[in-house]
C-alpha positions as CSV (number, residue, x, y, z in Angstrom):
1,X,56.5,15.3,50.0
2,X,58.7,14.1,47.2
3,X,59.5,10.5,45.9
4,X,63.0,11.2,48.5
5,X,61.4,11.5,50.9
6,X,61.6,8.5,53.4
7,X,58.0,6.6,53.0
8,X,56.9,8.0,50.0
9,X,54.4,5.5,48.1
10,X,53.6,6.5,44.1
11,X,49.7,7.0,44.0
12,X,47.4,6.8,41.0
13,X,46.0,10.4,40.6
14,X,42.9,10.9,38.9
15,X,43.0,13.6,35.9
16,X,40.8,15.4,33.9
17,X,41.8,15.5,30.6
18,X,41.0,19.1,28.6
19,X,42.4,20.3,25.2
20,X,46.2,20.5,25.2
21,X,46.2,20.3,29.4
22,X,44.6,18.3,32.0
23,X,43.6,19.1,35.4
24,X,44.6,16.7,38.5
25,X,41.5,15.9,40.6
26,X,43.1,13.5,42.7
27,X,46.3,14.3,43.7
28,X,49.4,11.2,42.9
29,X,52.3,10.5,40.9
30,X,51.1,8.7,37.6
31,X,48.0,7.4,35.8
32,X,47.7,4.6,34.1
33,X,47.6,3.7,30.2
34,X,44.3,2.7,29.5
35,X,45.2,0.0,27.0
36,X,48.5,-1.1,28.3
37,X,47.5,-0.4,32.2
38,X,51.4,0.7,32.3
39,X,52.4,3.7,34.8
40,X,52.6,6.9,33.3
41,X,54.4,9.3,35.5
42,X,52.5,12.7,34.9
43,X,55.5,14.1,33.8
44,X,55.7,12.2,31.3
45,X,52.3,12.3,30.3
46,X,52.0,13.6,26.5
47,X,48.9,11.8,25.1
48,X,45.2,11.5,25.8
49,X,41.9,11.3,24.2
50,X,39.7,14.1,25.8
51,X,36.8,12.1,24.3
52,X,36.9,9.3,26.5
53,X,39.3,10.8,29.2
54,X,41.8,8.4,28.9
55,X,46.1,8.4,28.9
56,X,48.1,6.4,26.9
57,X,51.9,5.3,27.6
58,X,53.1,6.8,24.1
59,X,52.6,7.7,20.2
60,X,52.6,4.1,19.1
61,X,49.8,3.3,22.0
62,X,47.8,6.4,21.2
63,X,48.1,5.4,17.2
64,X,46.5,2.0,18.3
65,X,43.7,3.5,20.1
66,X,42.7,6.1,17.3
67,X,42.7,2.9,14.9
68,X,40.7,0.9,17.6
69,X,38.4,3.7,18.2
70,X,38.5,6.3,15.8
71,X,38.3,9.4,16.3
72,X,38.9,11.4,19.3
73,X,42.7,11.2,20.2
């Protein structure tokens, strides 16, 4: 099933965030930032802490969290 197909509803997947890759445990079609709580399609997802298994929408929200929370971007 893809998003042309008649009926199809975007689902929040659930990921598991590794070094440089993440695996999806829960299949869908984004995740959301954790500090903005904006969809993040997964392909477009480019940053995430691996420390506190988290996605972020882009550079600028992933520079906010390292400042927030230090290390572990």
């Amino acid at each position: 099933m893809n998003i042309f197909d008649k009926g199809f509803t975007p689902a929040e997947a659930v990921v598991r965030y590794l070094d440089g890759d993440y695996v999806v445990i829960k299949p869908g079609s984004f995740v959301r930032c954790a500090l903005t709580g904006k969809p993040i399609p997964l392909d477009e997802l480019f940053y995430w802490s691996v420390d506190r298994q988290e996605a972020y929408a882009d550079a600028v929200v992933a520079n906010q969290a390292l400042e927030r929370f230090g290390r572990g971007i």
